[in-house]
C-alpha positions as CSV (number, residue, x, y, z in Angstrom):
1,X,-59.2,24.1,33.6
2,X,-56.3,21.9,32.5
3,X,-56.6,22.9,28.5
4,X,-56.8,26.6,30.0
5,X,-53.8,26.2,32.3
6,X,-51.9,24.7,29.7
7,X,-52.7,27.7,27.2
8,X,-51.3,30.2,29.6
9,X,-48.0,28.3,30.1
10,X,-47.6,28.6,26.1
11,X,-48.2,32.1,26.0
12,X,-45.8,32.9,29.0
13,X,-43.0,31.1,26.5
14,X,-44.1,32.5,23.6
15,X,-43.7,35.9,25.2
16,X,-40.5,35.4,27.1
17,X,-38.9,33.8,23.7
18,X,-39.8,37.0,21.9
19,X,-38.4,39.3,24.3
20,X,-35.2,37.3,24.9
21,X,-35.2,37.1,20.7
22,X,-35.7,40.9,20.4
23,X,-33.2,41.7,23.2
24,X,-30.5,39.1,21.8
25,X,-31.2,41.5,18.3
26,X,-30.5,44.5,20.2
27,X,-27.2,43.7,21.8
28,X,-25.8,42.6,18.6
29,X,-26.6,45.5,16.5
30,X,-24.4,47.6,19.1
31,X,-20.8,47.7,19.9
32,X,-19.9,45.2,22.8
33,X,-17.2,46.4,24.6
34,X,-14.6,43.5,23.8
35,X,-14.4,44.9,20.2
36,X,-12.4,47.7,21.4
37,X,-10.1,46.6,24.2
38,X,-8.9,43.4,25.9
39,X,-10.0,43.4,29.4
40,X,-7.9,42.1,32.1
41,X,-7.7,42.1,36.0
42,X,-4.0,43.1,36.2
43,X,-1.5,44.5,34.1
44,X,3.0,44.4,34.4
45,X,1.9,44.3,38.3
46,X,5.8,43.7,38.6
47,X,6.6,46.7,37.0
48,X,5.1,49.2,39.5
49,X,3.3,52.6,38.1
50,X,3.9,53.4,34.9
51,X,6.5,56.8,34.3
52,X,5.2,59.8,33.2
53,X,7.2,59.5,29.8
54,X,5.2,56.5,28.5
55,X,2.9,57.5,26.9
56,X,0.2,54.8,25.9
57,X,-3.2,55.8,24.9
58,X,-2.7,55.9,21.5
59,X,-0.6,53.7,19.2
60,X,1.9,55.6,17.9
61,X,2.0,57.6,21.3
62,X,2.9,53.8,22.8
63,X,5.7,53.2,20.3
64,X,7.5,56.8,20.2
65,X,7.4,56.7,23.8
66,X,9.0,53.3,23.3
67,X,12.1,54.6,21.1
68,X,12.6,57.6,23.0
69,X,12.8,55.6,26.2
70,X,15.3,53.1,24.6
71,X,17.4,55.6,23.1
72,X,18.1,56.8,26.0
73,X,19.0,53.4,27.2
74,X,16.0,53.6,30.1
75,X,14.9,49.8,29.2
76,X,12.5,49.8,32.9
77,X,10.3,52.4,31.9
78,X,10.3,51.2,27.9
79,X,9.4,47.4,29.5
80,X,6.0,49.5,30.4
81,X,5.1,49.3,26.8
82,X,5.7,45.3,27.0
83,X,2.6,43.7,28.2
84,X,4.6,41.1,30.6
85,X,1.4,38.8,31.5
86,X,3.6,35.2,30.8
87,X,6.2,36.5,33.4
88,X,5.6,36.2,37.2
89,X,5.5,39.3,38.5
90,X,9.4,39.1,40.4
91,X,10.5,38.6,37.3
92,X,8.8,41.0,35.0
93,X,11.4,43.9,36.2
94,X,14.3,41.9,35.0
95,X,13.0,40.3,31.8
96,X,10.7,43.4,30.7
97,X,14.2,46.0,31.0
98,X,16.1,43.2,28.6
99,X,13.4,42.2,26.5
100,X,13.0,45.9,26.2
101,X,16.4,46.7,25.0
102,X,16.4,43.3,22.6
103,X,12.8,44.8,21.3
104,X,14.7,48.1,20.4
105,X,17.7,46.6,18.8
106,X,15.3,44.3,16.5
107,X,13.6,47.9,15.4
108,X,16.9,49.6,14.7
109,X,18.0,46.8,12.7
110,X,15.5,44.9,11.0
111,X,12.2,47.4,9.0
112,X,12.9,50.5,8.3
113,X,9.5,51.9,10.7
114,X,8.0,54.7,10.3
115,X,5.9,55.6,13.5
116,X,3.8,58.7,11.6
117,X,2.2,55.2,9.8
118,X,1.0,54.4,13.2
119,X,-2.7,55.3,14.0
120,X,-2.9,58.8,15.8
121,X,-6.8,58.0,17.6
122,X,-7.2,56.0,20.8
123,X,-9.7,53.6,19.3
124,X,-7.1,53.1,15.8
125,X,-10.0,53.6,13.6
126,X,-9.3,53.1,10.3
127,X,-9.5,56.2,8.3
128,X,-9.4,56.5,4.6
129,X,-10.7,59.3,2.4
130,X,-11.1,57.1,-0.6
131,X,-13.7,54.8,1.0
132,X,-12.2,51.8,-0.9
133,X,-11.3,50.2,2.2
134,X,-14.3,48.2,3.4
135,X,-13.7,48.2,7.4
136,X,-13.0,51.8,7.7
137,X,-14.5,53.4,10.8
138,X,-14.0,50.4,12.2
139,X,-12.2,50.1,15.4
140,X,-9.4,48.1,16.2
141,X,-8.3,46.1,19.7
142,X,-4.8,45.5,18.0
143,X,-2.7,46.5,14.8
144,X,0.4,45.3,13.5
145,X,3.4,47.2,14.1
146,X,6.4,45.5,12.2
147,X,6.4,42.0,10.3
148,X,9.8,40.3,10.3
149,X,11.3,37.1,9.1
150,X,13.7,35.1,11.1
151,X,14.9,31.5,9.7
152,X,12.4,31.3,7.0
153,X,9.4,31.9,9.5
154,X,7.7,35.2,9.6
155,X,7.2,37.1,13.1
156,X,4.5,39.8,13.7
157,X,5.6,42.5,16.5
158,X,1.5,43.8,17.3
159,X,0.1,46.1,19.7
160,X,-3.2,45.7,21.5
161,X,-5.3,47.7,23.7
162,X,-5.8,46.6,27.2
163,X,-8.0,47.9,29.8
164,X,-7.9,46.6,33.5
165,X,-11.2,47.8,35.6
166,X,-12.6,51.3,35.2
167,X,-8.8,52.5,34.2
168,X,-8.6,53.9,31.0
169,X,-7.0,51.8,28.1
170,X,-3.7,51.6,26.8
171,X,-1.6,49.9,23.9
172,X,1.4,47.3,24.6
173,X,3.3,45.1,23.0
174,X,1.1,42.2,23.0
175,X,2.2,38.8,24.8
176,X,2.5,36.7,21.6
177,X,5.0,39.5,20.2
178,X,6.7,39.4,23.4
179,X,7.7,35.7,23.0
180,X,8.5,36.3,19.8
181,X,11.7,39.0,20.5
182,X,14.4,36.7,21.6
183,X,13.8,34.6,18.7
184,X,13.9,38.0,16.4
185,X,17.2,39.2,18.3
186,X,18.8,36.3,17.0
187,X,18.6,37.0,13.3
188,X,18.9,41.1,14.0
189,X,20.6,41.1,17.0
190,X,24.3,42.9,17.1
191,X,27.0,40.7,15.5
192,X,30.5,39.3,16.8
193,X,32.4,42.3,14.9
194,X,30.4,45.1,17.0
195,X,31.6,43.9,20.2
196,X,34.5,45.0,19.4
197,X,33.8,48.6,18.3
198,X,34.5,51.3,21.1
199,X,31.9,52.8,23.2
200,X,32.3,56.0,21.6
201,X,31.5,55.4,17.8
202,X,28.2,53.6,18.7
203,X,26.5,56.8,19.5
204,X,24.3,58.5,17.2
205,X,25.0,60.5,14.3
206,X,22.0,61.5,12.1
207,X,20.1,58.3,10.8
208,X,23.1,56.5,11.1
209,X,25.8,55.6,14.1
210,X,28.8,57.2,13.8
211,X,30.7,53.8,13.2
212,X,28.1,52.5,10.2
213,X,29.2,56.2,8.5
214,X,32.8,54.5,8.3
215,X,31.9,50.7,8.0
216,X,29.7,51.6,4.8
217,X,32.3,52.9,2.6
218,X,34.7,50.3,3.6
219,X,31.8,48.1,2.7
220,X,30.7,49.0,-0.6
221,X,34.5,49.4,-1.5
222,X,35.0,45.5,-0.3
223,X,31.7,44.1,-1.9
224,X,33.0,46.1,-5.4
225,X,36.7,44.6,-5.3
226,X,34.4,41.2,-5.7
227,X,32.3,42.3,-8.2
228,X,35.3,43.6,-10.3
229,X,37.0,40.7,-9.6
230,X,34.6,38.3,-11.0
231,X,34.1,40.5,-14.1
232,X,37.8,40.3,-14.9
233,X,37.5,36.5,-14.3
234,X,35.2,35.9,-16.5
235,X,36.5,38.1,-19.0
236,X,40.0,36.0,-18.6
237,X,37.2,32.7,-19.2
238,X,36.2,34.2,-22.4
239,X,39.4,34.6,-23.9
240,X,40.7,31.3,-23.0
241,X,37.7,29.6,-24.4
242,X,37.5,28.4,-28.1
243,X,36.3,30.9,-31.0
244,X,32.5,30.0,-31.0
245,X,29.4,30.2,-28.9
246,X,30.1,29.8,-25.9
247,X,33.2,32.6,-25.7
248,X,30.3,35.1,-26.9
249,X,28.4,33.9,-24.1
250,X,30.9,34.1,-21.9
251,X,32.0,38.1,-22.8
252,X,28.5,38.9,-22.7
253,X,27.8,37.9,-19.1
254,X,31.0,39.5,-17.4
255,X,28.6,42.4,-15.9
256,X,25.6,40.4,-14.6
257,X,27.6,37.7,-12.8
258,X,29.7,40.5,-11.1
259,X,26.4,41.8,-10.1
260,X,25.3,38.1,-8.8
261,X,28.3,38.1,-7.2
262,X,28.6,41.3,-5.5
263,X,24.9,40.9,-4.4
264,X,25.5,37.4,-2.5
265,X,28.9,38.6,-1.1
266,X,26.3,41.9,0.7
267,X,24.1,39.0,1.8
268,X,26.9,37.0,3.5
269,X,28.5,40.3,5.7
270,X,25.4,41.3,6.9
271,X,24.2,38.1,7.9
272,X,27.7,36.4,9.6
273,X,30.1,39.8,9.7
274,X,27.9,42.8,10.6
275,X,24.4,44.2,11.1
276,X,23.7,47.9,9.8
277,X,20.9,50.2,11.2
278,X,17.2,49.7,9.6
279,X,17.8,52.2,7.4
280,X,21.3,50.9,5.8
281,X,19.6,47.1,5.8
282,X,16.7,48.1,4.3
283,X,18.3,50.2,1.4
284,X,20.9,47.2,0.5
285,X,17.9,44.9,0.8
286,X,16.1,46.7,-1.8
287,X,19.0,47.1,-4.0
288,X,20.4,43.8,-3.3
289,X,17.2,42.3,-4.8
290,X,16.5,44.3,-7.6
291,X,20.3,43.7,-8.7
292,X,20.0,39.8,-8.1
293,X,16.7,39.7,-10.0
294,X,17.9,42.1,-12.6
295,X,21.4,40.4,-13.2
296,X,19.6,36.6,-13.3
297,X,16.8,38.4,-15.9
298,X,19.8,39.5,-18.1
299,X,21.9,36.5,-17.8
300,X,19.0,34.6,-18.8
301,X,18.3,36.9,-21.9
302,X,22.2,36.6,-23.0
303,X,21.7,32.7,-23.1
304,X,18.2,33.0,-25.4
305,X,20.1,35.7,-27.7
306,X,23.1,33.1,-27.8
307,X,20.7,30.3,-28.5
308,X,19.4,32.3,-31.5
309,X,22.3,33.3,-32.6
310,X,23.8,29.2,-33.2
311,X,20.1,28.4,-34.6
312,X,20.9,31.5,-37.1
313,X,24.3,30.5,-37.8
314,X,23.5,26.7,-38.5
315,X,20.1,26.9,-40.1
316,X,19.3,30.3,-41.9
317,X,23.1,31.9,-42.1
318,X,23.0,35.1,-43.7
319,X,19.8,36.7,-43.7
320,X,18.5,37.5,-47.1
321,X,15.8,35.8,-49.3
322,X,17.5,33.4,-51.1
323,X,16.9,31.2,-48.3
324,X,13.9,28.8,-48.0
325,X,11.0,29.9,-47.1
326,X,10.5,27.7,-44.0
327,X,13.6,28.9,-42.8
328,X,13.5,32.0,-42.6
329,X,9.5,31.8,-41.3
330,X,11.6,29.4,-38.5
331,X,14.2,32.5,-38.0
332,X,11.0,35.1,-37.3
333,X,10.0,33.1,-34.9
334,X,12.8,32.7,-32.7
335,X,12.4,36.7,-32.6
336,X,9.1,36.6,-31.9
337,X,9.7,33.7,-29.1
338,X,12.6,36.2,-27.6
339,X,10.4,39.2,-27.4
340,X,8.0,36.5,-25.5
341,X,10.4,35.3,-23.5
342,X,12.1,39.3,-22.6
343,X,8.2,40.3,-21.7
344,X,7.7,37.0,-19.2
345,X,11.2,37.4,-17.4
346,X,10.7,41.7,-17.2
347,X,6.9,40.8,-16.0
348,X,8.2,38.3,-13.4
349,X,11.3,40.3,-12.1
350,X,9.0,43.1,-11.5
351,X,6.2,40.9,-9.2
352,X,9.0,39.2,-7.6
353,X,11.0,42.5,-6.5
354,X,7.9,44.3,-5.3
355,X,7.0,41.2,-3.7
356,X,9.8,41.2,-1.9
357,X,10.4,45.2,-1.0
358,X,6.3,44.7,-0.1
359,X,6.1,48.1,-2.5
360,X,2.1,47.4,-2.4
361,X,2.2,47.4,1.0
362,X,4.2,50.9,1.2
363,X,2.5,52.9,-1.7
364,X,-1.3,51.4,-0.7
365,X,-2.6,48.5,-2.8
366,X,-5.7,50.1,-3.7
367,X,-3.6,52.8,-5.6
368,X,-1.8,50.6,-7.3
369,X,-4.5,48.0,-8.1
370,X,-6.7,51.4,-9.1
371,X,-8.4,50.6,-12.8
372,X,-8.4,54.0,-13.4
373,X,-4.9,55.3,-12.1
374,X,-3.6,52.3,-14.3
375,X,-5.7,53.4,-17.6
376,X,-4.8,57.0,-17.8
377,X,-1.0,55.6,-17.0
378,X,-1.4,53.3,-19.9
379,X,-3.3,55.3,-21.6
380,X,-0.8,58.4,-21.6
381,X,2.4,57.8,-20.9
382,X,2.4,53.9,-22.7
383,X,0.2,54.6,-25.6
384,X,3.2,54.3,-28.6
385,X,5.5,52.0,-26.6
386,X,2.6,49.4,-26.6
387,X,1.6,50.8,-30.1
388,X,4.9,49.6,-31.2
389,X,4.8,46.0,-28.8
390,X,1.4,45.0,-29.9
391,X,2.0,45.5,-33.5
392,X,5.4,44.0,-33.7
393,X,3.5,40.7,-32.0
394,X,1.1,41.1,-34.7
395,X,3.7,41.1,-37.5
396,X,5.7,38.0,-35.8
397,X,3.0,35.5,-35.5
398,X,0.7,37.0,-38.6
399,X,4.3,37.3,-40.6
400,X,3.3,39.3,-43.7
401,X,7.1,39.7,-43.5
402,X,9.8,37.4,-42.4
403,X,13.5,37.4,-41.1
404,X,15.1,37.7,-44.5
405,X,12.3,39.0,-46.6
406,X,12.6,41.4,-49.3
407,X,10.2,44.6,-49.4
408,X,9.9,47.5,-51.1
409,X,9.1,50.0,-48.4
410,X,9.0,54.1,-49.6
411,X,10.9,53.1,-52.9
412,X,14.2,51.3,-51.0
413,X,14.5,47.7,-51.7
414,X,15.4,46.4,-48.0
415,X,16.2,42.8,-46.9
416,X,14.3,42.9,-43.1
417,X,17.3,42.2,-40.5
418,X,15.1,42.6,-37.6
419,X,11.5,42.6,-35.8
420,X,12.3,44.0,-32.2
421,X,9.3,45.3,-29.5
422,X,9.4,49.2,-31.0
423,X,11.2,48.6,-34.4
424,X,12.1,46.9,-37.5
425,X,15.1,46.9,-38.7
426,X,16.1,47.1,-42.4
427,X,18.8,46.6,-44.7
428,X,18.9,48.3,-47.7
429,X,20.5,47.4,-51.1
430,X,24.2,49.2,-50.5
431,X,24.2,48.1,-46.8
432,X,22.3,50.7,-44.8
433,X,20.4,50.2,-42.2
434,X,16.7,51.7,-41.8
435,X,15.2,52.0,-38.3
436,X,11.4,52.3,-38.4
437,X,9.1,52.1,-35.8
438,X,6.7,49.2,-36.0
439,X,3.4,51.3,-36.1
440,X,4.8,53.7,-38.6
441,X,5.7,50.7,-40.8
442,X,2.5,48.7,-40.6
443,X,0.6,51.9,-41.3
444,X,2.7,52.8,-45.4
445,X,2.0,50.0,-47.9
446,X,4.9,48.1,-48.9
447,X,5.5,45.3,-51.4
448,X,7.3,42.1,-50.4
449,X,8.7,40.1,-53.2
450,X,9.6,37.2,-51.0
451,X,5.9,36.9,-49.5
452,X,5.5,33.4,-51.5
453,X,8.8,33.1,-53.6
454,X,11.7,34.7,-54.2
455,X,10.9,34.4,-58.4
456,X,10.2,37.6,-59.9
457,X,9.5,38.6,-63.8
458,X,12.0,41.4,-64.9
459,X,11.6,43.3,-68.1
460,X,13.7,45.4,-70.4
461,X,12.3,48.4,-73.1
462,X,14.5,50.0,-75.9
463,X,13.5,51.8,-78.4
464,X,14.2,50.9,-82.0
465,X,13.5,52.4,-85.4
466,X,11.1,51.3,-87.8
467,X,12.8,49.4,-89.7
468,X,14.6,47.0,-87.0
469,X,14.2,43.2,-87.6
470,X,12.4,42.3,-84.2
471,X,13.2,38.6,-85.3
472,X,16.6,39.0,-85.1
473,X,16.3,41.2,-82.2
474,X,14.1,38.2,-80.5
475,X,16.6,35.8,-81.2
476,X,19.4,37.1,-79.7
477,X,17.8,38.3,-76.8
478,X,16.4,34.4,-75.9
479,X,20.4,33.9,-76.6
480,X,21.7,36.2,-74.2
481,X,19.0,35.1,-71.3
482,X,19.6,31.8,-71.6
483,X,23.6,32.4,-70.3
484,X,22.2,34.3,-67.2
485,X,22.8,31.6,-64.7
486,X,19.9,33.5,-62.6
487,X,17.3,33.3,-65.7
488,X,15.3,30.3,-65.3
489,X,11.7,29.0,-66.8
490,X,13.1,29.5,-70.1
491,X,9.8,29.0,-71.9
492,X,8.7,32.3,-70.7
493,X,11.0,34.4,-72.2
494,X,9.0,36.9,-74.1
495,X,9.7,39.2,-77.0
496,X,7.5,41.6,-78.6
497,X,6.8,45.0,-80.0
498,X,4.5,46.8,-77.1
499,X,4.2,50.5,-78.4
500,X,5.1,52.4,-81.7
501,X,5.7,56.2,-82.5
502,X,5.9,57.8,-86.0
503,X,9.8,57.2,-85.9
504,X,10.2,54.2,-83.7
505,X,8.7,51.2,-82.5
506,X,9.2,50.1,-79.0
507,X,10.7,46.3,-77.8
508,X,9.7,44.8,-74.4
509,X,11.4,41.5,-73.5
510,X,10.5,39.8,-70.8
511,X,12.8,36.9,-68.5
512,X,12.0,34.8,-65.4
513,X,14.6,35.6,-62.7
514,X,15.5,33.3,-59.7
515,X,15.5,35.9,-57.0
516,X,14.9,39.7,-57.2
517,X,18.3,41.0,-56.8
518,X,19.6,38.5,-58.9
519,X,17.3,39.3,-61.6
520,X,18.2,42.9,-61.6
521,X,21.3,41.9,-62.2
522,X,20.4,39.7,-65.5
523,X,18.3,42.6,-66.6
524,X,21.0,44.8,-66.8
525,X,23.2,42.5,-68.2
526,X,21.2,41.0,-71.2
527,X,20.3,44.9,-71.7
528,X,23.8,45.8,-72.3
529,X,24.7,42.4,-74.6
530,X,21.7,43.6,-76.7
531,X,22.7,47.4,-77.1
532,X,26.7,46.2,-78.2
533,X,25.1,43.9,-80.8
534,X,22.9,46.4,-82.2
535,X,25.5,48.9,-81.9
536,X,28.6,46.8,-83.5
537,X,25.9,45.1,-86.5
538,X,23.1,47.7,-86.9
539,X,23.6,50.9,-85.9
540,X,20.7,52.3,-88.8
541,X,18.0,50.4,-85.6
542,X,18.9,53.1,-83.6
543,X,16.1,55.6,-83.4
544,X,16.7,58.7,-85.4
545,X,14.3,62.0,-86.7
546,X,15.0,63.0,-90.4
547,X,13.9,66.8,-91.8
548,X,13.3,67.0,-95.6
549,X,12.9,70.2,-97.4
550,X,12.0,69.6,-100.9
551,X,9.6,71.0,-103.4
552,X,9.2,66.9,-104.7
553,X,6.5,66.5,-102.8
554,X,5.0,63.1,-102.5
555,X,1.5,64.4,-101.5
556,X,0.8,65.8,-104.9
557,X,1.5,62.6,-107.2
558,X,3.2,63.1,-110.6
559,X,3.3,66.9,-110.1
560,X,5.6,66.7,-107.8
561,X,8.3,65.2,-109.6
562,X,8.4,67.9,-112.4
563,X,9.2,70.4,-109.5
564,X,13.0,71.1,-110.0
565,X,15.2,68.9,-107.8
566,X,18.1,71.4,-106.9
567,X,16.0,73.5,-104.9
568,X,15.8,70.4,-102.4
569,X,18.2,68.9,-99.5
570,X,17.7,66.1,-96.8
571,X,19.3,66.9,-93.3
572,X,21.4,63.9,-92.5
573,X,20.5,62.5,-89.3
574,X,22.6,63.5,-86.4
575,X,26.0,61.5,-85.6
């Protein structure tokens, strides 16, 4: 009876575990009610009923009821949308109307929001056609409204849904928001200098009030007067500073540090002087970065450039290839190190300014961050420029040409001046300068005589007659190539008879030549010393055609001299 009794207790357990298990599964998979609202046993009970003007069942209902309330400067009712639950009910009148109006001066001055971004629904589902979200059709107990930044800490102004009973739910400001407004007022709150603006230009006038539409002109003009007054400073610094680097620094950053300075001057008014509207703060926020970020990026690249510049003056000096090699492999770098260095500080201005204006946030991350929007961008719109940027990379770190080189590209001789992110830039023999896209230049064959020295053979062809002594000829041409200064290795100097026509023979002399252009040079000058001395000591070498008309024709023998000799003439050769 015992061992029987005891099996029926065990399967009582086992049953009751297996129900409470399946029932535990059960109320899980399905939505508990605390997902959607907060529930609470009384809500702003100091306040009394709420008017018919707020409007909180949904979200963006809550907050345009909010600003229309406050704009029309009824802080009780707008301290309905305030969920008061820290204050004791005799004092939630009092401290919801003021925390009402502070609440409204922190939006009008410190993010630009946009209420239509506000859910529409009661439950603030999240809806999104793309699906990439993964919690939509989820819904939300609280959102964020507005996320602001007061003394280096960062303050979130959120709504949640509240339900008290059977009543049906609304949205307020939630507590922890609340206790964050006086703190908030302090950094957006009015400043000193409005106090003393008249009653009738704070009013309204479009986005703006009707005394920002005069304080912003008077504004820019002020923060400009600085800017211009830096750049003439440090144009006055420039001049009064030796000849040299640092006065070509100097001109160079007149613009960017009356940016820097015009954008820390905006900073200073509106933080200490005066507060604009959202709209006005958040415009000269936006601009105020990008400006600082763009003026520090360029100040940055005017130091680099100046850098490069003294390394170019005191190591390589003028670019050409007479220059050692390792120099002017040293002087292709620094360009390719700039380029590096312009592609970092453009990369990192960017993340930081979008950082900062939170333009993911705005434009939807999941756009931006989109594999394929970003392909067919790149893919379209960026296919030559990074062409061009890729392939100049390639040709700085590969270097089959260097700062200085010189290349035969499309017949031109050209010293290269210059390997920038889209183009090369080339300096031909009689000082012009080629621009050629990178792409379009790595795509033609071209020669480089510099690629492992600057030596180069030159060679010289005239055309003799028959009977010139190519001894002599040999002998004065070794003569003449041995006073080139730029002729060198003079045991190859080569002399020799390379072709022969039935009136002429033809001379190719060969010389060793320290540089290319240089060698030109010799060429044309050991040419011309050989053509005077053949001209002013044998003038019968030069090549000439002779016509004879006679009947004492050598093909037939001894006949041919019994032919009478009157009847023939020789044509002289031509003077």
């Amino acid at each position: 009876m015992k061992a029987q009794g005891s099996w029926l207790v065990w399967g009582v357990l086992v049953l009751v575990l297996t129900f409470s298990s399946l029932c535990a599964a059960q109320t899980q998979g399905g939505e508990s009610e605390d997902s959607r609202w907060f529930t609470v046993d009384s809500l702003n009970t100091g306040l009394g009923e709420a008017p018919e003007e707020a409007v909180r069942v949904t979200p963006r209902e809550s907050i345009r009821s909010f600003l229309e309330l406050t704009g029309q400067e009824e802080y009780e009712a707008a301290a309905h949308m305030l969920n008061l639950a820290e204050f004791p009910a005799g004092e939630q009148r009092e401290q919801g109307s003021e925390l009402a109006r502070q609440l409204a001066e922190i939006f009008q001055r410190g993010e630009w929001l946009s209420v239509s971004d506000l859910p529409g629904r009661e439950d603030a589902v999240i809806e999104e056609s793309s699906g990439e979200n993964p919690r939509v059709g989820e819904t939300r107990r609280n959102i964020e409204v507005s996320s602001l930044k007061a003394d280096g800490e960062t303050y979130d102004i959120r709504l949640g849904r509240y339900r008290v009973g059977e009543q049906e739910p609304v949205w307020l400001i939630m507590p922890i928001s609340v206790s964050y407004i006086p703190v908030l007022y302090e950094q957006y709150g009015p400043s000193m200098l409005e106090s003393y603006i008249p009653k009738r230009l704070q009013g309204s006038f479009g986005i703006l009030k009707i005394w920002e539409w005069i304080a912003i002109p008077l504004f820019l003009i002020f923060v400009g007067m600085v800017g211009w007054a830096i750049h003439r400073l440090i144009g006055l610094i420039s001049k009064w500073l030796p000849s040299g680097i640092s006065s070509i620094f100097a001109s160079q950053i007149g613009t960017p540090a009356a940016l820097i300075a015009m954008s820390l001057a905006t900073q200073m008014l509106l933080d200490y002087v005066v507060s604009f509207s959202a709209v006005a703060t958040t415009t000269f926020r936006v601009l105020l970065i990008t400006v600082l970020a763009w003026a520090v990026g360029t100040i940055s690249l005017r130091l680099v450039d100046t850098i490069m510049l003294r390394l170019t003056r005191r190591i390589v000096g003028e670019i050409d290839d007479t220059k050692p090699r390792d120099q002017r492999r040293l002087l292709t770098s620094l360009y390719a190190l700039r380029r590096l260095i312009i592609l970092i500080t453009v990369t990192g201005v960017s993340i930081y300014i979008l950082g900062q204006i939170q333009l993911f946030e705005s434009l939807g991350l999941s756009i931006l961050a989109s594999a394929s929007v970003l392909a067919v961008l790149v893919g379209v719109a960026g296919q030559a420029v990074l062409g061009n940027i890729l392939a100049s990379f390639q040709l700085s770190f590969a270097k089959p040409i260097r700062i200085g080189d010189l290349v035969i590209f499309e017949d031109q001789w050209c010293y290269v001046e210059g390997i920038f992110y889209t183009f090369i830039r080339l300096r031909t023999w009689d000082e012009r300068r080629l621009i050629v896209p990178v792409t379009y230049f790595t795509s033609k064959p071209f020669e480089n005589l510099s690629v492992k020295s600057t030596k180069m053979y030159r060679f010289l062809e005239m055309s003799l007659h028959l009977s010139a002594d190519i001894g002599i000829v040999r002998d004065k041409f070794i003569e003449f190539a041995k006073e080139e200064d730029s002729v060198i290795e003079h045991h190859k100097l080569l002399c020799y008879v390379t072709a022969q026509t039935g009136t002429a023979q033809t001379v190719s002399c060969y010389l060793m030549t320290s540089d290319p252009m240089a060698g030109w040079a010799a060429e044309m000058s050991v040419r011309e010393k050989l053509l005077a001395f053949i001209r002013d000591n044998h003038p019968e070498w030069w090549p000439r055609e002779i016509v004879v008309i006679s009947h004492n024709d050598i093909a037939r023998g001894a006949q041919g001299k019994h032919s009478s000799g009157t009847d023939s003439a020789e044509v002289k050769p031509s003077e």
